[in-house]
C-alpha positions, 0 to 999 in steps of 0.5 A, spaced: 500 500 500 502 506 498 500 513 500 500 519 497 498 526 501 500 533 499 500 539 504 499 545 502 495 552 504 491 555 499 496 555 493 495 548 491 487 549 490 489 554 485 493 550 481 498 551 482 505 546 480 506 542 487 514 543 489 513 536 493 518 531 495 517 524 498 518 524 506 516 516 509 512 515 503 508 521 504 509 527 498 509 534 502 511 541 500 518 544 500 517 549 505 513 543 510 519 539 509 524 544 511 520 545 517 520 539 519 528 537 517 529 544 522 525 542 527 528 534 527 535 537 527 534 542 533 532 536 537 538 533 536 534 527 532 534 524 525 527 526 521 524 519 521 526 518 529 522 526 530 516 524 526 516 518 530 516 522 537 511 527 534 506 522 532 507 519 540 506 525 542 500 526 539 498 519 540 499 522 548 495 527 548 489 525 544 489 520 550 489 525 555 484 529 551 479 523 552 481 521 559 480 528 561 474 529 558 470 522 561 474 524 568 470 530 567 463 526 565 464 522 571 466 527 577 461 532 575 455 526 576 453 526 583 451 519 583 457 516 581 461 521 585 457 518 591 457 511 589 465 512 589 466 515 595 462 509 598 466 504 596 473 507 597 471 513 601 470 520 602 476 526 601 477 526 609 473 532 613 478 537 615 477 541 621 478 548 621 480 553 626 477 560 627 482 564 625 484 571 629 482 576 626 
């Protein structure tokens, strides 16, 4: 299977001739390579290795993205925040003292 995927940003709608290069079998234009050659050389990293912790980045954040978001739906249900604090236990009580004023 090959893949072919072209970035561009408005300039290729037009007509354009595309100036792209092969890059981990995806074709992507000069200036989005050299972007990407840049940023790979300033981590120290070869490109394949930068696209690489990229994609696990991405990968990360798309996964805390979606465990925020249940979190979210969850502790804003009072019944499974009860429900959970039956069985593990509440956040325990803190007894405060008046302050002097």
């Amino acid at each position: 299977m090959q893949v072919t995927a072209s970035f561009c940003s408005g300039w290729c709608e037009s007509g354009s001739a595309r100036h792209t290069r092969p890059l981990a079998g995806i074709d992507i234009n000069d200036n989005t390579r050299d972007t990407l050659q840049a940023l790979a050389e300033a981590a120290g990293l070869s490109l394949e290795d930068y696209l690489t912790q990229v994609a696990k980045e991405k990968q990360r954040e798309r996964v805390l993205a979606e465990g925020a978001e249940i979190f979210r739906r969850v502790t804003g249900d009072p019944a499974t925040v009860s429900a959970f604090d039956a069985e593990f236990g509440g956040p325990a009580q803190v007894e405060h003292a008046p302050r002097a004023a």
